[in-house]
Rosetta silent file (secondary structure, phi, psi, omega in degrees, C-alpha in Angstrom):
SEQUENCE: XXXXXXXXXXXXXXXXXXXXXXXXXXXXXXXXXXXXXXXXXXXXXXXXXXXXXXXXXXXXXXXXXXXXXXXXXXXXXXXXXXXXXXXXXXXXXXXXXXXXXXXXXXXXXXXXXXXXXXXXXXXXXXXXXXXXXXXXXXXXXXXXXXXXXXXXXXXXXXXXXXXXXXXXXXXXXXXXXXXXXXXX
SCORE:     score description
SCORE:     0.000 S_00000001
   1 L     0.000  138.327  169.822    0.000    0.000    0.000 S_00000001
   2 L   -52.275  140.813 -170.822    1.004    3.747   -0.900 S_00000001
   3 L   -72.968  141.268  147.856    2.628    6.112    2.086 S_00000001
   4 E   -53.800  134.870  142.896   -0.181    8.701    2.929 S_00000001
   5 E  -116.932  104.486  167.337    1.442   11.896    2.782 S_00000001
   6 E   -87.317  155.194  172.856    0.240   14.791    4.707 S_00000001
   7 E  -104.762  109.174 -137.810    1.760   18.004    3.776 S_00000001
   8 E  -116.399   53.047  178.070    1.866   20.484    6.895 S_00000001
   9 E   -61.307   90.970  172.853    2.546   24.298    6.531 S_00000001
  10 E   -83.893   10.573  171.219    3.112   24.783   10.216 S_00000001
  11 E  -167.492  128.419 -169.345    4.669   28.413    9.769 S_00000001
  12 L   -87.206    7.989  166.987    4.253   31.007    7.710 S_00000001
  13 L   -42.064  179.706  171.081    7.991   32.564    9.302 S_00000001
  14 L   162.228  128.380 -121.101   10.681   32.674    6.882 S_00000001
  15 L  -131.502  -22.079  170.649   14.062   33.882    7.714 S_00000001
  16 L   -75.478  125.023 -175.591   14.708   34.445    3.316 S_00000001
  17 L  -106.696  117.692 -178.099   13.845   37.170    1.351 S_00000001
  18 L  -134.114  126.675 -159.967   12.721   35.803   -1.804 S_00000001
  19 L   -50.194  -18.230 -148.923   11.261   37.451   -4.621 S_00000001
  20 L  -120.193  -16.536 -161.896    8.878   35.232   -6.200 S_00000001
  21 L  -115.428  166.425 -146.713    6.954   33.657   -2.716 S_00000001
  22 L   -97.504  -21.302  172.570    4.304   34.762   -0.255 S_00000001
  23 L   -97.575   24.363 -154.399    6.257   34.016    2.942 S_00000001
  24 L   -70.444  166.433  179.820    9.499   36.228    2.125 S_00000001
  25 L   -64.885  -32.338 -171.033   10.716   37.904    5.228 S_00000001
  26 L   -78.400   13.830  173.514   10.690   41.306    3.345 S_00000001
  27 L   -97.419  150.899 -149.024    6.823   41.384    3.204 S_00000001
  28 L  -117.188  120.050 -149.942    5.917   42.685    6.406 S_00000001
  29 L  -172.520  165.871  168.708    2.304   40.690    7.699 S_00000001
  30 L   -77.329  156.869  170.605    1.102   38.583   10.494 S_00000001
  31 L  -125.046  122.714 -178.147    2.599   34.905   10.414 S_00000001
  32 L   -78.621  170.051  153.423    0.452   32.138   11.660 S_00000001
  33 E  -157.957  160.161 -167.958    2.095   28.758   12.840 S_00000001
  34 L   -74.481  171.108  161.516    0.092   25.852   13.895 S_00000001
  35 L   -79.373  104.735 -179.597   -0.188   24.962   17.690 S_00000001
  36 H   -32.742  -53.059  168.451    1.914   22.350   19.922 S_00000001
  37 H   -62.903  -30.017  179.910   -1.102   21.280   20.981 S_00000001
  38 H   -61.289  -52.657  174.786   -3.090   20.937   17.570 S_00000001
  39 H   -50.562  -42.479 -137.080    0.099   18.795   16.214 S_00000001
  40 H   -95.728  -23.583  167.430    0.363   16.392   18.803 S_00000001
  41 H   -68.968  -48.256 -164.280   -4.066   16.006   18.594 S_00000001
  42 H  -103.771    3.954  154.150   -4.020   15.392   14.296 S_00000001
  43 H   -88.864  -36.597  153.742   -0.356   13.199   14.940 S_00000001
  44 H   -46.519  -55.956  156.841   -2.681   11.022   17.202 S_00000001
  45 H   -35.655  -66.880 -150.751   -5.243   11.193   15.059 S_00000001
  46 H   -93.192  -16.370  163.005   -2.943    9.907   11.829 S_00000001
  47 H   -66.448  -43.642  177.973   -1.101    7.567   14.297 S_00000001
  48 H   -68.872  -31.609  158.693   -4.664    5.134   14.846 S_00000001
  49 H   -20.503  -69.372 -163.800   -5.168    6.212   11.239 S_00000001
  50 H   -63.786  -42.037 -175.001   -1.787    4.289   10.444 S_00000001
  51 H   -77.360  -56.004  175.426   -2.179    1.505   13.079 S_00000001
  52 H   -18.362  -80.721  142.101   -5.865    0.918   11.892 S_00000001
  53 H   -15.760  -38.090 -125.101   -4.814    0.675    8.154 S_00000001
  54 L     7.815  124.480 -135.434   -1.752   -0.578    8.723 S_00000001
  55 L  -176.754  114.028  139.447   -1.042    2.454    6.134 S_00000001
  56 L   -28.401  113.145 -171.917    2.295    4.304    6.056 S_00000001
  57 E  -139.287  135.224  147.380    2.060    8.041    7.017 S_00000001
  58 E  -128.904  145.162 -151.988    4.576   10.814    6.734 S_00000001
  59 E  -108.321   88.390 -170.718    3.833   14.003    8.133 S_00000001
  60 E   -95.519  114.793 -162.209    5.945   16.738    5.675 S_00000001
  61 E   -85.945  163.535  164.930    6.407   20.102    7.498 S_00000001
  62 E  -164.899  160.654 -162.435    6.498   22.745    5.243 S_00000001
  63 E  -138.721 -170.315   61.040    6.499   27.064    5.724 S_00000001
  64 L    21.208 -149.363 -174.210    8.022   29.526    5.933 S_00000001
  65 L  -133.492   90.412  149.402   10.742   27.885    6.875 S_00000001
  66 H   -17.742  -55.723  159.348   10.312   24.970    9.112 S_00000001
  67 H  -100.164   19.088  138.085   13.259   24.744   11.131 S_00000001
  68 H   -65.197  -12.413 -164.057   12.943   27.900   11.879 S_00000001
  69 L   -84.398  105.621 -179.593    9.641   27.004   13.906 S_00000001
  70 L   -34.847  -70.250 -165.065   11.063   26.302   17.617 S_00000001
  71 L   -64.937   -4.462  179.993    9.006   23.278   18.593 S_00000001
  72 H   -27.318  -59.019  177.892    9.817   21.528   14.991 S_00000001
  73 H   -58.966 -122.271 -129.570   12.754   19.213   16.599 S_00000001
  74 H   -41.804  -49.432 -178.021   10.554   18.061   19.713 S_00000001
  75 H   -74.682  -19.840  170.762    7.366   17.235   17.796 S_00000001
  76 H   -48.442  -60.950  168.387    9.020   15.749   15.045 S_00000001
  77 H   -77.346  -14.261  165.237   10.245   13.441   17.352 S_00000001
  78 H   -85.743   -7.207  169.231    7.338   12.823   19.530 S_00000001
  79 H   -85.048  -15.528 -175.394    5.048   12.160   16.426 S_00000001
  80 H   -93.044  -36.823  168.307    7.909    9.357   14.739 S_00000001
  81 H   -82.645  -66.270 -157.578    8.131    7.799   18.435 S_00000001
  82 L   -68.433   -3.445 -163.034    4.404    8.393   20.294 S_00000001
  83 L  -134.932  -67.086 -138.416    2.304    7.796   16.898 S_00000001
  84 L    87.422   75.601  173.762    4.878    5.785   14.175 S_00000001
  85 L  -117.817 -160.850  178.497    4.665    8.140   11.834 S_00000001
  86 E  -139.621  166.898 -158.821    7.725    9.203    9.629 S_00000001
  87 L  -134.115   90.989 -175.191    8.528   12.659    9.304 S_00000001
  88 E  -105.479  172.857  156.221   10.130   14.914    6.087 S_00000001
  89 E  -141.848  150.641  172.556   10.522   18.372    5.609 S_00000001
  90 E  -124.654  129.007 -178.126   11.312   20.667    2.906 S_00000001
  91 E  -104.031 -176.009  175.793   13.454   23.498    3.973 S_00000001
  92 L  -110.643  -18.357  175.946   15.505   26.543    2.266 S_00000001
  93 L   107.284   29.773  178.403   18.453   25.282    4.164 S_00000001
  94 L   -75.428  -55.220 -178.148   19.586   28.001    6.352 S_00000001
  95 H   -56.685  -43.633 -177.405   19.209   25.864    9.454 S_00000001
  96 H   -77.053   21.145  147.498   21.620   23.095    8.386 S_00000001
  97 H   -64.224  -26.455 -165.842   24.682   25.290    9.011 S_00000001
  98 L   -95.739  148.994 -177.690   24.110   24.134   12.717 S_00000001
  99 L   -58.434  -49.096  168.264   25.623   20.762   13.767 S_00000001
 100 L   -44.980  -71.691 -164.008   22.419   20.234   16.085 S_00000001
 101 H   -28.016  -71.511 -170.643   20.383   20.441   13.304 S_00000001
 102 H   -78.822   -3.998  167.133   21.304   18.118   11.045 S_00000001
 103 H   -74.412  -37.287 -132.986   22.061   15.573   14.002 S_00000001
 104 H  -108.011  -65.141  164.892   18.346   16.069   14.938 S_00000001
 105 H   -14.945  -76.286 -158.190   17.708   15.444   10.791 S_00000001
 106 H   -42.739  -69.448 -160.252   19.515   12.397   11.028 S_00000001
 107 H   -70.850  -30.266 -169.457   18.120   11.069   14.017 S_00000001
 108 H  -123.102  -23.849 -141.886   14.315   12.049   13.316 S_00000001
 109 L  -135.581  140.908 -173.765   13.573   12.885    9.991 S_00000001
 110 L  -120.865   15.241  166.001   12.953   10.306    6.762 S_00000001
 111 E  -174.323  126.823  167.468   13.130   12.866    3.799 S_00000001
 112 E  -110.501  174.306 -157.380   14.472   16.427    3.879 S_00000001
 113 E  -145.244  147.801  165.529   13.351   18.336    0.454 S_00000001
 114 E  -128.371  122.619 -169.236   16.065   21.583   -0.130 S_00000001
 115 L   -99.973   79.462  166.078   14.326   23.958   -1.836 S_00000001
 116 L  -120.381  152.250 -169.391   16.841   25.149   -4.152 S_00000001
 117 L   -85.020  -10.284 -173.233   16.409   27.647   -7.122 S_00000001
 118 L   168.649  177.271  157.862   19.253   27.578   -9.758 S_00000001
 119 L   -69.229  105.537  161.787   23.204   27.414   -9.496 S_00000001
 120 L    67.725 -154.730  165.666   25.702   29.717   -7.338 S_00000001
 121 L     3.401  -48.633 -178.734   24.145   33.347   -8.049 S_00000001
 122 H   -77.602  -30.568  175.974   21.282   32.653   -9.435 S_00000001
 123 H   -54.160  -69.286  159.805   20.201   31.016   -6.212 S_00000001
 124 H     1.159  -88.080 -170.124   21.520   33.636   -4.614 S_00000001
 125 H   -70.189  -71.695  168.973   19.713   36.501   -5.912 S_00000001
 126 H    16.387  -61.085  169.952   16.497   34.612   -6.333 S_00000001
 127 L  -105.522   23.923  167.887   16.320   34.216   -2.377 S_00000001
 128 L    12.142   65.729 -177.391   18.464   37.385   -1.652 S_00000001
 129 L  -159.303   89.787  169.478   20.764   35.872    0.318 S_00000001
 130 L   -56.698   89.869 -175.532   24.508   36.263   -1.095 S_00000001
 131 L   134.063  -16.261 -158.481   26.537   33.173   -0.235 S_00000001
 132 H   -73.220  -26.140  175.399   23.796   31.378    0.694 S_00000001
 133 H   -55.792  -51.308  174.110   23.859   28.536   -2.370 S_00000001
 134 H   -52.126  -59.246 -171.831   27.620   27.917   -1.168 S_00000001
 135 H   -45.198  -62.643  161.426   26.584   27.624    2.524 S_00000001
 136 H   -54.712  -33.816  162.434   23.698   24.812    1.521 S_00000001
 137 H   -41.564  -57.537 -177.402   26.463   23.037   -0.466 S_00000001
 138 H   -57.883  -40.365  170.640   28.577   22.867    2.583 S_00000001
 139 H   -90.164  -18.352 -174.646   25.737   21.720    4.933 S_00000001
 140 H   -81.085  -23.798  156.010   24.586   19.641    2.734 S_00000001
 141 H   -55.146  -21.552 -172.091   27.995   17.433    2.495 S_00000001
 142 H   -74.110  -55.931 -166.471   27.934   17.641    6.025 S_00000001
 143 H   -94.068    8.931  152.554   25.224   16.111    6.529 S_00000001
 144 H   -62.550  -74.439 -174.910   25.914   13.386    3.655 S_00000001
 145 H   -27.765  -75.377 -170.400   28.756   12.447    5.916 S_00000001
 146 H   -71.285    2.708  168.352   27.197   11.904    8.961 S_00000001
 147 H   -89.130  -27.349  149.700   24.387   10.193    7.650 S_00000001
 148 H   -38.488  -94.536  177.272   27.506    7.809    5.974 S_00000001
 149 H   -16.259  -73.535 -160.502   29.231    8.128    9.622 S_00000001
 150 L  -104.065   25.758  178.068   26.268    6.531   11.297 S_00000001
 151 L    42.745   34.168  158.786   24.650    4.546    8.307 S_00000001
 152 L  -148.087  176.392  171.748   20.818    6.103    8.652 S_00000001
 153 L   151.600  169.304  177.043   19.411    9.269    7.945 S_00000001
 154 L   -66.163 -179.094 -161.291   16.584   11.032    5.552 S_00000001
 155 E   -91.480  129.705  157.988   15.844   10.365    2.102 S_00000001
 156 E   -72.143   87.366 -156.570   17.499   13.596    0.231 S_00000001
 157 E  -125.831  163.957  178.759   15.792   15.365   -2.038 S_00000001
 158 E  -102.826  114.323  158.885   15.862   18.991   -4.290 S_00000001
 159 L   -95.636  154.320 -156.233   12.672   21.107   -5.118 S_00000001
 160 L  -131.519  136.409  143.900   13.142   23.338   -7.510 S_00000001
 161 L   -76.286  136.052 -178.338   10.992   26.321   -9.528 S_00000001
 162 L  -118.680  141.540  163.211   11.526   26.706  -12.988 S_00000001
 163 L  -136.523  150.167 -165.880   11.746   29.975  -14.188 S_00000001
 164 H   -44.775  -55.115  176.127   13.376   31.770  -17.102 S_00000001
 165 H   -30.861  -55.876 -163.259   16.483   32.301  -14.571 S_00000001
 166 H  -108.734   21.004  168.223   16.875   28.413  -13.717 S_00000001
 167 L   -58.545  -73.477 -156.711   15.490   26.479  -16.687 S_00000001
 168 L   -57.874  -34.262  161.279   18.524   26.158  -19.049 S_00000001
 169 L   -64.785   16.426 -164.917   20.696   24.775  -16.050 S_00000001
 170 H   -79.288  -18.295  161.842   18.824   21.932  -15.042 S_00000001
 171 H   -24.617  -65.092 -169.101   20.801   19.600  -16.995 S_00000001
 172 H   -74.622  -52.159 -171.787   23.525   20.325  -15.646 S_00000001
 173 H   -45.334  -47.256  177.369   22.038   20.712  -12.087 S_00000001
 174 H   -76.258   -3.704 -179.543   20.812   17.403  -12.122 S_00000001
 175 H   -74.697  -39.966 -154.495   23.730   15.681  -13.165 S_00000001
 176 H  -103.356   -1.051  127.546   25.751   17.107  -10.345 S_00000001
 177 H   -53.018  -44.763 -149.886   22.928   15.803   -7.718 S_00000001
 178 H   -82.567  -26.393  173.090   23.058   12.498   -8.978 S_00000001
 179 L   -53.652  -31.411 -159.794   26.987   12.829   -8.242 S_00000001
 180 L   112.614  -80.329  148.749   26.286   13.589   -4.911 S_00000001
 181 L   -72.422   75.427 -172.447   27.111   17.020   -4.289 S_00000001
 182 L   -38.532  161.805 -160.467   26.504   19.664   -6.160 S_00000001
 183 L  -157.338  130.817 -176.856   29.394   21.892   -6.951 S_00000001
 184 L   -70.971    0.000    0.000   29.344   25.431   -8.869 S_00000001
């Protein structure tokens, strides 16, 4: 039987300012985020769902920016232990400069999604954040290693927009995921 997949925006934060989406940091608005309590009520919920079924479920946070949401880490892990669920996220990748982080990844999470837009620059300005395409390179080897280092970790994956900027490179882009690490 097919995994269930819910898809979660629990926060409409976002720590990026990026030109094209509805959460960028430079638009200046209220930001909702779901409730500690609300998760851990609908992660009950989708755990007898799962047990019931016997039915796969992963619960895919998605914002804003996700690991930006404080309680992310704790509920992550109290819905993949207290329920059985599995747990992805798709992120912009800011967060996985910290060491914590991506240990907490490792340890809790069964698909991260990187939401990236184009190569070197183009990412860059896209999400108006200069350096930042290098920086997700860097965490993202990192946390290739240590998912190597302790032989589990999530499923890796890229989402991507296409737009006239990042169409003609995708060729290219995707060859150097399938390498492992992209490299500009």
């Amino acid at each position: 039987m097919n995994t269930l997949i819910i898809v979660w925006r629990i926060t409409e934060y976002c720590d990026l300012g990026c030109h094209f989406c509805v959460y960028s940091r430079r638009l200046q608005r209220p930001r909702a985020a779901a409730s500690r309590e609300d998760v851990l009520r609908f992660g009950a919920l989708l755990g007898e769902y799962a047990h019931t079924y016997q039915r796969d479920v992963l619960v895919s946070w998605l914002g804003g920016e996700p690991l930006r949401w404080q309680p992310v880490f704790d509920l992550s892990r109290a819905l993949k232990r207290d329920f059985n669920l599995r747990i992805g996220v798709t992120t912009n990748g800011t967060a996985l400069t910290s060491e914590s982080v991506r240990q907490r990844i490792v340890e809790d999470f069964d698909q991260l999604t990187l939401s990236v837009d184009g190569l070197g620059a183009v990412h860059d300005g896209l999400r108006d954040a200069p350096g930042l395409y290098e920086r997700l390179r860097a965490s993202l080897a990192r946390l290739r290693e240590l998912k190597a280092r302790l032989g589990r970790g999530p499923r890796l994956r890229v989402n991507t927009i296409l737009m006239r900027e990042t169409f003609m490179p995708l060729k290219t882009y995707a060859r150097l995921w399938q390498n492992g690490v992209w490299k500009s």
